[in-house]
DRENDREN-389681 format. One line per field, with one value per atom (N, C-alpha, C, CB): residue number from 1; x, y, z; residue in three letters; atom name. Coordinates in pm, 1 decimal, always signed. Glycine has a CB too. Example, Ala and Ser with C-alpha at 12.3 -4.5 7.8 and 13.67 -1.06 7.14 Angstrom:
# residues 2
i <- [1_1_1_1_2_2_2_2] $
x <- [+1319.0_+1230.0_+1320.0_+1130.8_+1285.0_+1367.0_+1290.0_+1408.4] $
y <- [-569.0_-450.0_-330.0_-447.3_-225.0_-106.0_+3.0_-59.8] $
z <- [+780.0_+780.0_+780.0_+904.6_+708.0_+714.0_+787.0_+572.5] $
aa <- [Ala_Ala_Ala_Ala_Ser_Ser_Ser_Ser] $
at <- [N_CA_C_CB_N_CA_C_CB] $
This chain:
# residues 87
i <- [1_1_1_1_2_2_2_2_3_3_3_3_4_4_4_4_5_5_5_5_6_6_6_6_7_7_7_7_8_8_8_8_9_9_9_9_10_10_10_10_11_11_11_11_12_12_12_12_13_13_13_13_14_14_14_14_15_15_15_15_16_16_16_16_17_17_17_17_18_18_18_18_19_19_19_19_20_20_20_20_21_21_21_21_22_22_22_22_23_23_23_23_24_24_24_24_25_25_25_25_26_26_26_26_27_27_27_27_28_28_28_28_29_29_29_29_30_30_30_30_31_31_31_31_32_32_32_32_33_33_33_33_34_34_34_34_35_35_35_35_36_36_36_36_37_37_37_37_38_38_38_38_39_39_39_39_40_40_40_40_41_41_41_41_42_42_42_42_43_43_43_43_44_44_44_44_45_45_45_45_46_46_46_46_47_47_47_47_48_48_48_48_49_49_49_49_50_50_50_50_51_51_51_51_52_52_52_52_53_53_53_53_54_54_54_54_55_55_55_55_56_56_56_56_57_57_57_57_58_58_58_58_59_59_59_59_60_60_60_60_61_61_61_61_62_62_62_62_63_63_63_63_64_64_64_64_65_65_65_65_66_66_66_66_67_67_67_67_68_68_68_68_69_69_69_69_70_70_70_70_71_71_71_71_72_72_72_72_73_73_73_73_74_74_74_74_75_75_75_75_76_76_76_76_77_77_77_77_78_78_78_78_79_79_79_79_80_80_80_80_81_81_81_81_82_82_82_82_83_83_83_83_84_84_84_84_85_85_85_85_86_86_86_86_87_87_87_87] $
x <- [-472.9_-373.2_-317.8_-259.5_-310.7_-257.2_-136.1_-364.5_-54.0_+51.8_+63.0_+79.7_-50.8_-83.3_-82.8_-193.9_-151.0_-145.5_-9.9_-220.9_+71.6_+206.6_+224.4_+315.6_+253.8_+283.5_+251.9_+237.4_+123.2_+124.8_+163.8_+6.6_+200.7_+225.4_+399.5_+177.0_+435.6_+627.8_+634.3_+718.7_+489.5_+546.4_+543.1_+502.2_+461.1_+447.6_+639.3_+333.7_+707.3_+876.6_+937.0_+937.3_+944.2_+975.3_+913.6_+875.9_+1031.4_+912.0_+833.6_+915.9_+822.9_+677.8_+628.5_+700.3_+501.0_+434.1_+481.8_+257.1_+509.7_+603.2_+714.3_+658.3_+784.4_+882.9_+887.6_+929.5_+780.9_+741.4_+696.5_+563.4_+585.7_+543.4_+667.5_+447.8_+762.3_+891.1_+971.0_+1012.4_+1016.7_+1060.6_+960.3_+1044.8_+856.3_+793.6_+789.1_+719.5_+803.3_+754.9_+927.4_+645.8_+1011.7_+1160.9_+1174.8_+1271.1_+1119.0_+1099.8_+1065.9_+945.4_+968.5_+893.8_+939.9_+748.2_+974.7_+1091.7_+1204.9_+1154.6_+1222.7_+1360.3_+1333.2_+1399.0_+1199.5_+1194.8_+1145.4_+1081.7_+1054.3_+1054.3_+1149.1_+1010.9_+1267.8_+1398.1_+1472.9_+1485.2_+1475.4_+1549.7_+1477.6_+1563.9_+1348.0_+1241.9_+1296.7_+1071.7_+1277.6_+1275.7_+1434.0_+1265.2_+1493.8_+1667.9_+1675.8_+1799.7_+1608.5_+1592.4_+1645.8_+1666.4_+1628.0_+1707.1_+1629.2_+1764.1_+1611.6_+1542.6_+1554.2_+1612.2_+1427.4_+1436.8_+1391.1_+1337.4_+1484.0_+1408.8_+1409.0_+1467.4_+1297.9_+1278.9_+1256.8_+1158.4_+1374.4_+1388.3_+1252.7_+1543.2_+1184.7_+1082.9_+965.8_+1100.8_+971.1_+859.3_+818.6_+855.0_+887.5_+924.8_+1016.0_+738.7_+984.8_+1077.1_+1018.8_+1225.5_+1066.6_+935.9_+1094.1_+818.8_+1017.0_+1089.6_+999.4_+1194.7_+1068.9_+1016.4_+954.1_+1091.2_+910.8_+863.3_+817.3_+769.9_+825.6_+813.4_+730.1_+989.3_+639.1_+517.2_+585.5_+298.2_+576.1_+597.6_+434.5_+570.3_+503.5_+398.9_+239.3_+487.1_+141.3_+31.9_-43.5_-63.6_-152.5_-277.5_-369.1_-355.6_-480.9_-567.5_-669.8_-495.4_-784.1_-937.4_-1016.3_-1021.4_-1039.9_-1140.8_-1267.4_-1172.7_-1289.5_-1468.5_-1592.0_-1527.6_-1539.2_-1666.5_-1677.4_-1622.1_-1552.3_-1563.0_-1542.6_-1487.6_-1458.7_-1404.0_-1265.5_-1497.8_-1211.2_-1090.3_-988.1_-1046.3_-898.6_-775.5_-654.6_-738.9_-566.6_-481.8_-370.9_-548.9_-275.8_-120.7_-107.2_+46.7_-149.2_-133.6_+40.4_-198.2_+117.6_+254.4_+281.3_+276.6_+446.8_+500.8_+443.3_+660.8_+428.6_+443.6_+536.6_+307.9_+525.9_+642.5_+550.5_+811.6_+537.4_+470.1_+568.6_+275.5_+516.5_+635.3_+540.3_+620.7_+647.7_+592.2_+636.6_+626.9_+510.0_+563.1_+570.3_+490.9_+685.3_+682.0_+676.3_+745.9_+593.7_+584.9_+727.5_+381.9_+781.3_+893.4_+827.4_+998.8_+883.0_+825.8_+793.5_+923.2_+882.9_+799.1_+734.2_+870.2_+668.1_+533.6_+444.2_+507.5_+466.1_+351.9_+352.8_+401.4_+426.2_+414.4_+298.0_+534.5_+337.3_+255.0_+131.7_+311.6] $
y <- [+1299.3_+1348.7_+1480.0_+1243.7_+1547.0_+1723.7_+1750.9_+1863.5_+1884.9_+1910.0_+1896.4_+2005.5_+1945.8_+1944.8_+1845.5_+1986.5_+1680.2_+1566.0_+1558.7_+1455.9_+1561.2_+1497.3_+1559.4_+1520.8_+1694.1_+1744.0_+1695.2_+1848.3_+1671.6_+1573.6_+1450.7_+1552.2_+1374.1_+1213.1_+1274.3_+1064.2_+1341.7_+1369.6_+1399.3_+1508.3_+1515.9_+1530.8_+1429.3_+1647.8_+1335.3_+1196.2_+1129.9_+1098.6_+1200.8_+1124.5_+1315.3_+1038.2_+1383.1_+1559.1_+1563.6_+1713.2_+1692.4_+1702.8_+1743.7_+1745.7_+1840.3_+1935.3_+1976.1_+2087.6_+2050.9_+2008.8_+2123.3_+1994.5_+2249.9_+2352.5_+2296.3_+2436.9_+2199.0_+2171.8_+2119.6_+2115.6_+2019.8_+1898.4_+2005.2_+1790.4_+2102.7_+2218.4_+2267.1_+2351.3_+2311.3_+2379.2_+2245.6_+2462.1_+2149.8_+2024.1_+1985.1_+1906.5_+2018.3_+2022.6_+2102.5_+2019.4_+2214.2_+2303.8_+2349.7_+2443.1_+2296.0_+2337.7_+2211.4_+2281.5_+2093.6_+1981.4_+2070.1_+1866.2_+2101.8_+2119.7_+2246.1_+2130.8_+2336.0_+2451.6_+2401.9_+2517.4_+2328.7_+2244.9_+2180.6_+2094.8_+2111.2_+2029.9_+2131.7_+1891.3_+2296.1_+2376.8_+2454.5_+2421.0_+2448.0_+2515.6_+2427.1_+2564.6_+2298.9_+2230.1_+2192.1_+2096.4_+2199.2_+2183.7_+2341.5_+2187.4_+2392.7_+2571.0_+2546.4_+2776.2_+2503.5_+2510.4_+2397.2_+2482.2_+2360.3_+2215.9_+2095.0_+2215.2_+2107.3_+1957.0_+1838.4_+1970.6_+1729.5_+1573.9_+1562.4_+1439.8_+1530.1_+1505.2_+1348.4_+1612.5_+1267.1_+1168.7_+1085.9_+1080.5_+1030.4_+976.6_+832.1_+1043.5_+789.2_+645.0_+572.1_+575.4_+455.8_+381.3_+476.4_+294.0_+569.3_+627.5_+720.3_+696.6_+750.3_+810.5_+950.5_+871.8_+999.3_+1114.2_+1209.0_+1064.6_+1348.1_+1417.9_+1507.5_+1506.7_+1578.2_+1676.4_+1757.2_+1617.9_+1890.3_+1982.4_+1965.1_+2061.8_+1963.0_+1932.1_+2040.7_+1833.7_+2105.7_+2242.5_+2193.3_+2311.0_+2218.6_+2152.4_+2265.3_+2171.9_+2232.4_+2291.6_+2448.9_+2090.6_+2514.8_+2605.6_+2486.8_+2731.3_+2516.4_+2455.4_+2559.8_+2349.5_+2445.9_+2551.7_+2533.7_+2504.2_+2599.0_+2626.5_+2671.9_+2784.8_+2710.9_+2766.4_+2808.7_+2675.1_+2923.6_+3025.9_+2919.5_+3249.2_+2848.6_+2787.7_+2880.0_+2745.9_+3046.7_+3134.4_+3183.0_+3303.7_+3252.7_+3294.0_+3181.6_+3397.5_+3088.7_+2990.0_+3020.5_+2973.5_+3164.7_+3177.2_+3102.4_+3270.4_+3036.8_+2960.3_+3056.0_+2875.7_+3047.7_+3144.7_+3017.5_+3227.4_+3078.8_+2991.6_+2956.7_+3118.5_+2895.4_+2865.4_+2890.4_+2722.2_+2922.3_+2947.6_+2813.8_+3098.0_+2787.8_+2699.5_+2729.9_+2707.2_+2582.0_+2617.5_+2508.8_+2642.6_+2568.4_+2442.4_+2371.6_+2526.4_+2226.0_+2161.0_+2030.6_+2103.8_+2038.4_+1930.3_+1776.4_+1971.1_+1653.7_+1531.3_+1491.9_+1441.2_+1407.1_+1263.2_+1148.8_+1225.2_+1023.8_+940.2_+861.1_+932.4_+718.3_+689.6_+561.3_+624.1_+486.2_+393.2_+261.3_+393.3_+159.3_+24.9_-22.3_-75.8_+5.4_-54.0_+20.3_-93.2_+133.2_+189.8_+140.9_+331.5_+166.7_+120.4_-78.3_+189.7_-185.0_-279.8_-289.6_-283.1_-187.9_-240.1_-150.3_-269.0] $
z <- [+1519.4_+1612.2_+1556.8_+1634.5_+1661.3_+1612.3_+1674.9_+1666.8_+1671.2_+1762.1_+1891.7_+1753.6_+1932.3_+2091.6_+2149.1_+2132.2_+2059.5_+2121.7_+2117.9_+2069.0_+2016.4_+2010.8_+2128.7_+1888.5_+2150.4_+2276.3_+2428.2_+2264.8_+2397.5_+2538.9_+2544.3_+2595.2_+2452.5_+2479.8_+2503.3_+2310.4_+2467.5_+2498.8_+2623.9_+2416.8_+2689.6_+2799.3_+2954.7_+2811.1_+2919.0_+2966.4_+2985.7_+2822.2_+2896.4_+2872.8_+2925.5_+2615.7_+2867.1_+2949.3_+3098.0_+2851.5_+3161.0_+3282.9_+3278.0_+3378.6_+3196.7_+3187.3_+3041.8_+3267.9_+3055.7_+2917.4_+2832.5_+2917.6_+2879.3_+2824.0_+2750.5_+2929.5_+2806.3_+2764.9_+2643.0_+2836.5_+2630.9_+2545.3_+2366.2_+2649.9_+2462.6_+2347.5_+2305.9_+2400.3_+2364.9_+2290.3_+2206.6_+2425.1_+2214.4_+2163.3_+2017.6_+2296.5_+2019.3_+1926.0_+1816.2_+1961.4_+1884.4_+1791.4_+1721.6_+1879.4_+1777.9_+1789.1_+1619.8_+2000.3_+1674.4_+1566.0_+1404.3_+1623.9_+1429.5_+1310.9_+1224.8_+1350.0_+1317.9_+1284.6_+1213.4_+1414.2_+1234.1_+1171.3_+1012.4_+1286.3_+1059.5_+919.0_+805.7_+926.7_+863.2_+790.2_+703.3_+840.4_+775.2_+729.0_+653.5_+840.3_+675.0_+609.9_+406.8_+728.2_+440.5_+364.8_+245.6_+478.9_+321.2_+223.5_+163.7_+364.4_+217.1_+166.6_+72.5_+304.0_-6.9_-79.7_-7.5_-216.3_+85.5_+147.4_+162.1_+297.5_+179.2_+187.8_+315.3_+108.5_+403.4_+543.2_+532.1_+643.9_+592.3_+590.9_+766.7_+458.8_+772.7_+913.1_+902.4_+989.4_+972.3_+931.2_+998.1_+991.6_+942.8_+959.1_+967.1_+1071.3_+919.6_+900.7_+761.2_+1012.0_+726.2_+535.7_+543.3_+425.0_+418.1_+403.1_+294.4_+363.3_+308.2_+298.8_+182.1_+489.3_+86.7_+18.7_-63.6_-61.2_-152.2_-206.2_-328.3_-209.5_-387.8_-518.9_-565.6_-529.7_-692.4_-786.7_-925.6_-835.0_-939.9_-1049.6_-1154.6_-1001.2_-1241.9_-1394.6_-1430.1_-1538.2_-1509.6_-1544.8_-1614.8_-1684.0_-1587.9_-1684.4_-1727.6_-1622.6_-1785.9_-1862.6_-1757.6_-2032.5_-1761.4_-1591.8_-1723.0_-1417.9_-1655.6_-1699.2_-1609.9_-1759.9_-1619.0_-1507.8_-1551.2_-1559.3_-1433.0_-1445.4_-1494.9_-1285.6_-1433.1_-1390.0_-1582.9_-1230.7_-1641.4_-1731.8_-1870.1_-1710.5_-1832.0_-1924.4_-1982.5_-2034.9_-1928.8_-1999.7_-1994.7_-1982.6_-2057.2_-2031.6_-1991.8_-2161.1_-1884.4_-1815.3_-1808.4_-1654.3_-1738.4_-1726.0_-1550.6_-1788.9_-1498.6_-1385.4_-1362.0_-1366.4_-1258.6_-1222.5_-1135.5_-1138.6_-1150.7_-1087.9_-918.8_-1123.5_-856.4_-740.9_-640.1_-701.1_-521.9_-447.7_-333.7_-351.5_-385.2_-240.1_-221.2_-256.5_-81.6_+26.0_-32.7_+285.3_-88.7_-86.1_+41.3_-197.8_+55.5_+144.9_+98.5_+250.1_+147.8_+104.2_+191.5_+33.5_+219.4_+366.1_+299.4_+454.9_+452.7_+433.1_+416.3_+552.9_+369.1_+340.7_+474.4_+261.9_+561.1_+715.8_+764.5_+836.0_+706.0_+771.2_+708.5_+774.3_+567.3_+472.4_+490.9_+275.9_+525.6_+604.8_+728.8_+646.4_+840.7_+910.1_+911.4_+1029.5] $
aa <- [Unk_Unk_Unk_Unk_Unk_Unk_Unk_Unk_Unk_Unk_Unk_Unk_Unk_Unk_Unk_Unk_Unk_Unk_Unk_Unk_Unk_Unk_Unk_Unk_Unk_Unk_Unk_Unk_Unk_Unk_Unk_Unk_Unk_Unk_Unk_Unk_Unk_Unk_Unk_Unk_Unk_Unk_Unk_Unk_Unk_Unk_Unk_Unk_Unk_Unk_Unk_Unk_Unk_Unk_Unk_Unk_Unk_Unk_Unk_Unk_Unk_Unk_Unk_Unk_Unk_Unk_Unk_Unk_Unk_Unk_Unk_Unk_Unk_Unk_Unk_Unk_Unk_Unk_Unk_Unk_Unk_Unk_Unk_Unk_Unk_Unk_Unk_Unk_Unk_Unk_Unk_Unk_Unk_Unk_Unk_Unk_Unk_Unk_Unk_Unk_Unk_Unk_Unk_Unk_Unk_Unk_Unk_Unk_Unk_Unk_Unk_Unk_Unk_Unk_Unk_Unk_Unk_Unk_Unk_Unk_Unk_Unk_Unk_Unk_Unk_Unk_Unk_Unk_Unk_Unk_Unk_Unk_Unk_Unk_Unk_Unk_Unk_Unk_Unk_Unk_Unk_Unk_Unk_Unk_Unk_Unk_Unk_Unk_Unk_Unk_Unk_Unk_Unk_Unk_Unk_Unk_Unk_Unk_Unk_Unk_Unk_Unk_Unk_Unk_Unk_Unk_Unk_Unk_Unk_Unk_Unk_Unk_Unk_Unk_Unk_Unk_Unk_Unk_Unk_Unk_Unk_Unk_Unk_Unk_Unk_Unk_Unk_Unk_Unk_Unk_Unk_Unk_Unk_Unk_Unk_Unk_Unk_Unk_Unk_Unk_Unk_Unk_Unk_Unk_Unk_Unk_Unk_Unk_Unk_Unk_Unk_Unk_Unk_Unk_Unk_Unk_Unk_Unk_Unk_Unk_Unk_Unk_Unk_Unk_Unk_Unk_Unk_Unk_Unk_Unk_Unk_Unk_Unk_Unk_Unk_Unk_Unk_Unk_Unk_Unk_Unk_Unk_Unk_Unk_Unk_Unk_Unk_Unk_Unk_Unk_Unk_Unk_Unk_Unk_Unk_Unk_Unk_Unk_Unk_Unk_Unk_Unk_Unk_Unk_Unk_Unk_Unk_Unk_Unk_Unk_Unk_Unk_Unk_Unk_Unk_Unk_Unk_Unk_Unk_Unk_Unk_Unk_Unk_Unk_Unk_Unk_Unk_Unk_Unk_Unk_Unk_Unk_Unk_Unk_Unk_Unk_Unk_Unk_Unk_Unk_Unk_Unk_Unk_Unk_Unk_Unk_Unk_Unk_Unk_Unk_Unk_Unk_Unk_Unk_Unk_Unk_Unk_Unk_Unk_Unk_Unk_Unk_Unk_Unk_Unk_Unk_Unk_Unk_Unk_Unk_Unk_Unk_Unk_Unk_Unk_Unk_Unk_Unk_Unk_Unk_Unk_Unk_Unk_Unk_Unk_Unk_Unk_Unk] $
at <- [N_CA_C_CB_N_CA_C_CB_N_CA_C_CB_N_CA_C_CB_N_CA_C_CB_N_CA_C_CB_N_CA_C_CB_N_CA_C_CB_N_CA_C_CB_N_CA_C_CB_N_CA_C_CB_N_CA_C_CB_N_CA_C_CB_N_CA_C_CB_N_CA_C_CB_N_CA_C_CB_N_CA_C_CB_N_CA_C_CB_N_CA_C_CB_N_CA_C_CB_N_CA_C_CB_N_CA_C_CB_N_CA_C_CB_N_CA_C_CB_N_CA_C_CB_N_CA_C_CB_N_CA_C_CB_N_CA_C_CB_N_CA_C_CB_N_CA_C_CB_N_CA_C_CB_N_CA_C_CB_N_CA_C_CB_N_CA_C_CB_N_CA_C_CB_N_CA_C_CB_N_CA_C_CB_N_CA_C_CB_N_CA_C_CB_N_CA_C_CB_N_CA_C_CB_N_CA_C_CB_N_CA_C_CB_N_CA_C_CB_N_CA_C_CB_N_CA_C_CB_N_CA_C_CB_N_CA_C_CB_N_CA_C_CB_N_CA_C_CB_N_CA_C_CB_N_CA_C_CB_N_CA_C_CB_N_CA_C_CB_N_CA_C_CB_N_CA_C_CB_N_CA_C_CB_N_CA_C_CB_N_CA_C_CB_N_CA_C_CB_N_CA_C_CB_N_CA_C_CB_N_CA_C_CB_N_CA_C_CB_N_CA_C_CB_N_CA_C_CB_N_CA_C_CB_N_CA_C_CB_N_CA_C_CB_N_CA_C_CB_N_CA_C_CB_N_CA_C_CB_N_CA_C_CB_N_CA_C_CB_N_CA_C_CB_N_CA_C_CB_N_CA_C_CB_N_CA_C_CB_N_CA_C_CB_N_CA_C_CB_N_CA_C_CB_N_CA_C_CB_N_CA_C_CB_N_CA_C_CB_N_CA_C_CB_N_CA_C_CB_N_CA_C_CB] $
């Protein structure tokens, strides 16, 4: 399932499918911003998602073999909720 489906199963409940596409995309805009501002989104019965920042490491060019310093980076966890991961 992609955006577009979500988009159409909403607009089945919206009047129209414009609408449903803007409600969506209005969604995800949100959890992007809230995400970048360090905040914890969480969606009840379904999990909750936050920022996570990995520490500097050691890395190795495969091609040459050199060892280099890989840089911190920031990725979004998910965590699913006990009644998703339930059913």
């Amino acid at each position: 399932m992609n955006k577009n489906d979500v988009a159409k199963t909403l607009s089945n409940i919206l009047s129209s499918k414009k609408e449903a596409d803007n409600a969506v995309n209005r969604v995800f805009e949100e959890l992007k911003t809230a995400l970048k501002n360090g905040e914890k989104v969480v969606i009840t019965g379904f999990g909750s998602f936050n920022m996570l920042v990995t520490k500097t490491k050691k890395g190795r060019n495969p091609k040459t073999g050199e060892t280099l310093l890989i840089s911190p980076m920031k990725k979004v966890r998910f965590k699913q909720s006990k009644e998703f991961f339930d059913k």
